[in-house]
LOKELO-337012 format. One record per atom (N, C-alpha, C): x, y, z; atom name. Coordinates in steps of 0.05 Angstrom, whole numbers, always signed. Layout:
LOKELO-337012
@east: X, north: Y, up: Z, atom: CA
...
***
This chain:
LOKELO-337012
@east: +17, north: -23, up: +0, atom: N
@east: +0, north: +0, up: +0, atom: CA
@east: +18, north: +25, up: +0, atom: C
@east: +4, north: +44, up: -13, atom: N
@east: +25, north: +66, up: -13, atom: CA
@east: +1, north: +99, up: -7, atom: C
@east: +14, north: +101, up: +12, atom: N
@east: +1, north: +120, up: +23, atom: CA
@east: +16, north: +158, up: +23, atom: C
@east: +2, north: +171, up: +19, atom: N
@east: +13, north: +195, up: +10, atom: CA
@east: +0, north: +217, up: +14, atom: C
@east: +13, north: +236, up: +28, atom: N
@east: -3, north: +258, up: +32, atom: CA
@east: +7, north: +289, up: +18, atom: C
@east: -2, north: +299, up: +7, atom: N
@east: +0, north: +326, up: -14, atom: CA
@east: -13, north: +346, up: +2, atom: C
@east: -3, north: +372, up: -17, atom: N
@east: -16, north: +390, up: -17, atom: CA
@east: -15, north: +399, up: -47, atom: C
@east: -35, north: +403, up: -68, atom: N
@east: -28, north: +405, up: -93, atom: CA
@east: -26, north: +431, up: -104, atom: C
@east: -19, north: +447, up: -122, atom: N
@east: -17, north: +471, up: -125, atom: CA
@east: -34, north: +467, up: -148, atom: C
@east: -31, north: +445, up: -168, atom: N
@east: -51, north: +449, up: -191, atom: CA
@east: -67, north: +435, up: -190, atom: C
@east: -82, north: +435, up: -201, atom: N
@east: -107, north: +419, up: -214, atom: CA
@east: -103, north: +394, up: -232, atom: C
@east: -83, north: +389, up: -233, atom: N
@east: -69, north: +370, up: -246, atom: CA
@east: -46, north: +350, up: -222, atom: C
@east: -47, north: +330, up: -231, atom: N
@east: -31, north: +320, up: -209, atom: CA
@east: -24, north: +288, up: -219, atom: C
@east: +4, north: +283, up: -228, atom: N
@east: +13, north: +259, up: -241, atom: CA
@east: +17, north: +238, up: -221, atom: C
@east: +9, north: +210, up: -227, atom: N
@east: +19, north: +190, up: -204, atom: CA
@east: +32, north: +169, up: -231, atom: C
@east: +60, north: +169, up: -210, atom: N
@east: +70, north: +137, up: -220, atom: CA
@east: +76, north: +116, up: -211, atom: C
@east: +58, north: +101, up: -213, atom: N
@east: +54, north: +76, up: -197, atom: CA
@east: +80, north: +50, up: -205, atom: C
@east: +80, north: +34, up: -175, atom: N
@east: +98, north: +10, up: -173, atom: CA
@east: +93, north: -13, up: -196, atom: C
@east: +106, north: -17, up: -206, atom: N
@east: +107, north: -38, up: -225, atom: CA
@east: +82, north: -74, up: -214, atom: C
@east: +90, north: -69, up: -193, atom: N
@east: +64, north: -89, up: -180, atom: CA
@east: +39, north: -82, up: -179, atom: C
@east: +42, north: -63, up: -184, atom: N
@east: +6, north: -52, up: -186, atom: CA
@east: -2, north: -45, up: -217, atom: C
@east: +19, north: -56, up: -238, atom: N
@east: +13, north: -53, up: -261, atom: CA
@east: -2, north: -84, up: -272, atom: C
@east: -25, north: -87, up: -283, atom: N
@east: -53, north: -102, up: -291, atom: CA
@east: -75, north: -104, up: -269, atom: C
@east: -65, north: -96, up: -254, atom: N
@east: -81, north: -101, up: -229, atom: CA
@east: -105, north: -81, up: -223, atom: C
@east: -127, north: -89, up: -202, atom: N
@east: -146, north: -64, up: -201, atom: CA
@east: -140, north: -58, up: -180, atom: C
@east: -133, north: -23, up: -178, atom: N
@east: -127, north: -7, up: -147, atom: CA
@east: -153, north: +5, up: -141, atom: C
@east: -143, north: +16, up: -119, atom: N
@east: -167, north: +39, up: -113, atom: CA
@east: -158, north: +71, up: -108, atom: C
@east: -152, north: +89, up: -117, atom: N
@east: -141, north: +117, up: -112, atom: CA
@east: -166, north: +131, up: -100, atom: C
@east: -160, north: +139, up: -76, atom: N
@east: -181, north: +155, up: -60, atom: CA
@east: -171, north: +193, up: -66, atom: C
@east: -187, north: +202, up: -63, atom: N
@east: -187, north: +225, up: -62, atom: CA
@east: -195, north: +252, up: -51, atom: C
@east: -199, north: +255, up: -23, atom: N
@east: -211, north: +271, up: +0, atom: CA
@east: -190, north: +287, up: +19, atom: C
@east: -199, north: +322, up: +22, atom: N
@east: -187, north: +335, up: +25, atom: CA
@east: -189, north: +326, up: +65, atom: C
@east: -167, north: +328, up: +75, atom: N
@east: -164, north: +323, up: +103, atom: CA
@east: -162, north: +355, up: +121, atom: C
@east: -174, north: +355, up: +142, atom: N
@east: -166, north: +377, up: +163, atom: CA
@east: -137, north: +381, up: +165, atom: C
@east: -125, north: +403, up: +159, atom: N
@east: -106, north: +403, up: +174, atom: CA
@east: -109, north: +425, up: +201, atom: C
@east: -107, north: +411, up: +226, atom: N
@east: -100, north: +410, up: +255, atom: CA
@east: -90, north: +448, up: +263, atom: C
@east: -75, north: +450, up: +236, atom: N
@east: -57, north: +481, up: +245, atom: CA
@east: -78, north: +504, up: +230, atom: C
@east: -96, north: +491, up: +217, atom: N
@east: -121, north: +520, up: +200, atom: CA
@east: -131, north: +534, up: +220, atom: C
@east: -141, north: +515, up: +247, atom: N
@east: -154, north: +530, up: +262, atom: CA
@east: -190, north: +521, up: +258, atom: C
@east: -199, north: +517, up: +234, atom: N
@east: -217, north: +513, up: +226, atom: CA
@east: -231, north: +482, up: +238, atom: C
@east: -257, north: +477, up: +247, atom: N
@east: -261, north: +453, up: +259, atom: CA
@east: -297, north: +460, up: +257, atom: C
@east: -294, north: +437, up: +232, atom: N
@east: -331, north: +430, up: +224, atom: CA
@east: -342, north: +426, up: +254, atom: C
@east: -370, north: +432, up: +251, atom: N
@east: -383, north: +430, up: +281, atom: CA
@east: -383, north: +402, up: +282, atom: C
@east: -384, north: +379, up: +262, atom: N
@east: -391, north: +353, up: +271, atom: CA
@east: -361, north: +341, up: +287, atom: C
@east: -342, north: +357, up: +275, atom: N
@east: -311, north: +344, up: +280, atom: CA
@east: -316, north: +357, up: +310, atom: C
@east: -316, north: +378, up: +318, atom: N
@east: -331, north: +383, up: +350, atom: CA
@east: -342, north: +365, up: +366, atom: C
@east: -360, north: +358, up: +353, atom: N
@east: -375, north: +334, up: +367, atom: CA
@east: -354, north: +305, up: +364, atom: C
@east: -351, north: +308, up: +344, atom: N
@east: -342, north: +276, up: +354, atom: CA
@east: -315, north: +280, up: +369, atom: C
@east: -296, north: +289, up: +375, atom: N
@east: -274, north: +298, up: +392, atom: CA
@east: -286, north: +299, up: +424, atom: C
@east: -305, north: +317, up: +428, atom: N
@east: -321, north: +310, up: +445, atom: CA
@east: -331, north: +288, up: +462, atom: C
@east: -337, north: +267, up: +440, atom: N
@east: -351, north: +241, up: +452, atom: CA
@east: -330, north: +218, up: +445, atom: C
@east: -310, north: +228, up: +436, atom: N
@east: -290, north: +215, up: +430, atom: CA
@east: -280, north: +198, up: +463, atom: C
@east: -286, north: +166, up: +463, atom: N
@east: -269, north: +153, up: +487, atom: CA
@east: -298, north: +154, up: +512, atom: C
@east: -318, north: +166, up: +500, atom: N
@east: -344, north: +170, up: +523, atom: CA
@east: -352, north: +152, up: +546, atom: C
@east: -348, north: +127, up: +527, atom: N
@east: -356, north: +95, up: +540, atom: CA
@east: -326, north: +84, up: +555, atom: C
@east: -312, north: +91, up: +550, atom: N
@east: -279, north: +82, up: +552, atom: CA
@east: -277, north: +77, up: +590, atom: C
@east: -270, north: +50, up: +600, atom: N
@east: -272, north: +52, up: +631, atom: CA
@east: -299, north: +56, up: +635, atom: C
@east: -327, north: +57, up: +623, atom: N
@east: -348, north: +43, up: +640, atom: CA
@east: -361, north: +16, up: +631, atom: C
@east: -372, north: +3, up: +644, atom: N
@east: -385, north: -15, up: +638, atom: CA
@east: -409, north: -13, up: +624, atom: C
@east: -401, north: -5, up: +600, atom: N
@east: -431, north: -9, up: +585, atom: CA
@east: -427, north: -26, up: +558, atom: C
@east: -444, north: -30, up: +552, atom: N
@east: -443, north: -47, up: +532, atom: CA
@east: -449, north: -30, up: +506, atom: C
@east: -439, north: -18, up: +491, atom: N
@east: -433, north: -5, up: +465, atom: CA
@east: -463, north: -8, up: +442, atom: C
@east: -472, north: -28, up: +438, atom: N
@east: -489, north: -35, up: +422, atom: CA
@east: -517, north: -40, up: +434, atom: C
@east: -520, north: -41, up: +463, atom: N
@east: -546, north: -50, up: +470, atom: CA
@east: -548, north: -19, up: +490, atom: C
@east: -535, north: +5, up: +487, atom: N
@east: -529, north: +25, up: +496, atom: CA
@east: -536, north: +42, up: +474, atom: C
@east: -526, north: +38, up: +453, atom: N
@east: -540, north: +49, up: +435, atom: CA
@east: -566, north: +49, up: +415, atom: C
@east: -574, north: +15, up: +425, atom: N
@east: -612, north: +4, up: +420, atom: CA
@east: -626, north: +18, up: +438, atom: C
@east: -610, north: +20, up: +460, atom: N
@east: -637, north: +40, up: +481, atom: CA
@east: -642, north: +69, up: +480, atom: C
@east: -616, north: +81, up: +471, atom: N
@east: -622, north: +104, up: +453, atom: CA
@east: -638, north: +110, up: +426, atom: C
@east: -639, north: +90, up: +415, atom: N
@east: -658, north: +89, up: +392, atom: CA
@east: -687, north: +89, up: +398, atom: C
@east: -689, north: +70, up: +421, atom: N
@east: -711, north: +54, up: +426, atom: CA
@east: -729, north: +88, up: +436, atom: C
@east: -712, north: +102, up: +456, atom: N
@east: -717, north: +124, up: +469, atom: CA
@east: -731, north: +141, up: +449, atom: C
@east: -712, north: +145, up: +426, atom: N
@east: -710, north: +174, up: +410, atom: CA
@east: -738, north: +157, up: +386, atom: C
@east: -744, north: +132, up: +376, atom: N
@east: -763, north: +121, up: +365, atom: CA
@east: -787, north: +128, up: +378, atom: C
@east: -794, north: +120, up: +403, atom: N
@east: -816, north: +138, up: +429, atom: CA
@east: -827, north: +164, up: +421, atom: C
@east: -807, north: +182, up: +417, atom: N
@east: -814, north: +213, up: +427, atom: CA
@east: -828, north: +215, up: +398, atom: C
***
């Protein structure tokens, strides 16, 4: 796997791939990432930093913790 992180200046952008990945089917992803030093932070990235580790050290059970939340918010 070859993993790589840019910042691109153009709109154009050449890749040359490993000779082992020639006939083969890859997958090239393409999604712009936060960077940490913008300052900038989507409200959802808020939230999840937030609840990030929430359950971590209690005893709850993850999936039947979050059926009773459903079950709750299905109710109202």
């Amino acid at each position: 796997m070859i993993r790589e992180i840019i910042t691109p200046e153009e709109e154009s952008y050449q890749i040359r791939l490993p000779k082992e990945y020639l006939h083969r089917k890859i997958e090239v992803l393409i999604f712009p990432i936060q960077d940490p030093k913008d300052g900038k932070n989507d409200s959802k990235d808020i939230v999840l930093q937030k609840a990030d580790g929430i359950l971590k050290g209690k005893k709850i059970d993850p999936l039947s913790w979050q059926r009773k939340l459903r079950d709750e918010y299905e109710r109202l």
